[in-house]
C-alpha atoms as one frame of an Amber mdcrd trajectory, in Angstrom:
protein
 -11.621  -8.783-106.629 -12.532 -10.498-109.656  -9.603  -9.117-111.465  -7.383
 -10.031-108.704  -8.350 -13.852-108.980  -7.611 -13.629-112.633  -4.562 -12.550
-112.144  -4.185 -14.623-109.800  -4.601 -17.726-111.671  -2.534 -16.489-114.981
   0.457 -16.155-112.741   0.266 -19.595-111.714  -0.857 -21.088-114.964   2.388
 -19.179-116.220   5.101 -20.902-113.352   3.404 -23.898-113.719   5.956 -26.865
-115.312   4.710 -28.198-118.246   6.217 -31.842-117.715   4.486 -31.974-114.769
   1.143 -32.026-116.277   2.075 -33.441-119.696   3.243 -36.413-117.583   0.145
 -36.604-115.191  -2.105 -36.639-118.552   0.002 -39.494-120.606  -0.430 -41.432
-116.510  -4.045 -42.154-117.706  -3.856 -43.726-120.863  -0.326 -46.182-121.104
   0.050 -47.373-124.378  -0.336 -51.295-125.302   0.530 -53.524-128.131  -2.029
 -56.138-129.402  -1.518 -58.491-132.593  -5.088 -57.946-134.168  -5.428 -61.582
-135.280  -8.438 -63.432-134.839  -7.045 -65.615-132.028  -5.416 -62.630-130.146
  -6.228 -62.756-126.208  -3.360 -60.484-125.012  -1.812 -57.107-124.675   1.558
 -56.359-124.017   4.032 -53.542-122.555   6.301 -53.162-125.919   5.656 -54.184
-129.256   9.520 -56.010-128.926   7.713 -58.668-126.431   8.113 -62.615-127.215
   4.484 -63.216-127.049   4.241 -61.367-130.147   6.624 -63.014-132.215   4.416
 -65.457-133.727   1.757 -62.816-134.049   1.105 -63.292-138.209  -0.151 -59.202
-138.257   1.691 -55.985-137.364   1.268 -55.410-133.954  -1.048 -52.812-133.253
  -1.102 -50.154-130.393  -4.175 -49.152-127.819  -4.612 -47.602-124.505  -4.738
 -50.033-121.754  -8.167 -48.922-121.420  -9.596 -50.050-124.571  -7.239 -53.071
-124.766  -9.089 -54.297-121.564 -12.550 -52.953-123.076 -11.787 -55.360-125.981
 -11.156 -58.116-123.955  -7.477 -58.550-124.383  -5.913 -59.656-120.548  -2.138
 -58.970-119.664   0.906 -61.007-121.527   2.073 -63.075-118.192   5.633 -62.130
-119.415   5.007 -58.823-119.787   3.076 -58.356-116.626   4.481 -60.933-114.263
């Protein structure tokens, strides 16, 4: 029975899409764009974002997770 089960879960490890659960691992951890200066307070969506063109560093990028454990809050044009 054992051996069955096995088998059993190869086969569908094997059909299994990749994307699928490429894409439902990369869901947890979205990538953000901080500027790393002293008076940073924000994160933002893309590192092309006008809240970070007077940013005097080179953007730098986080998960969303440890951008909020920082205590960076959303760009309001970026997240309206």
């Amino acid at each position: 029975m054992k051996r069955v089960i096995g088998l059993l879960v190869l086969l569908l490890v094997c059909i299994a899409p990749a994307g699928e659960v490429s894409a439902a691992s990369a869901a947890g951890s979205e990538t953000v764009w901080v500027c790393g200066g002293p008076n940073s307070k924000r994160y933002h969506k893309s590192k092309n974002c006008k809240g970070l063109k007077r940013c005097s560093r080179n953007p730098k990028s986080l998960s969303k997770e440890e951008a909020k454990k920082k205590g960076y809050t959303p760009c309001k044009l970026c997240y309206k």
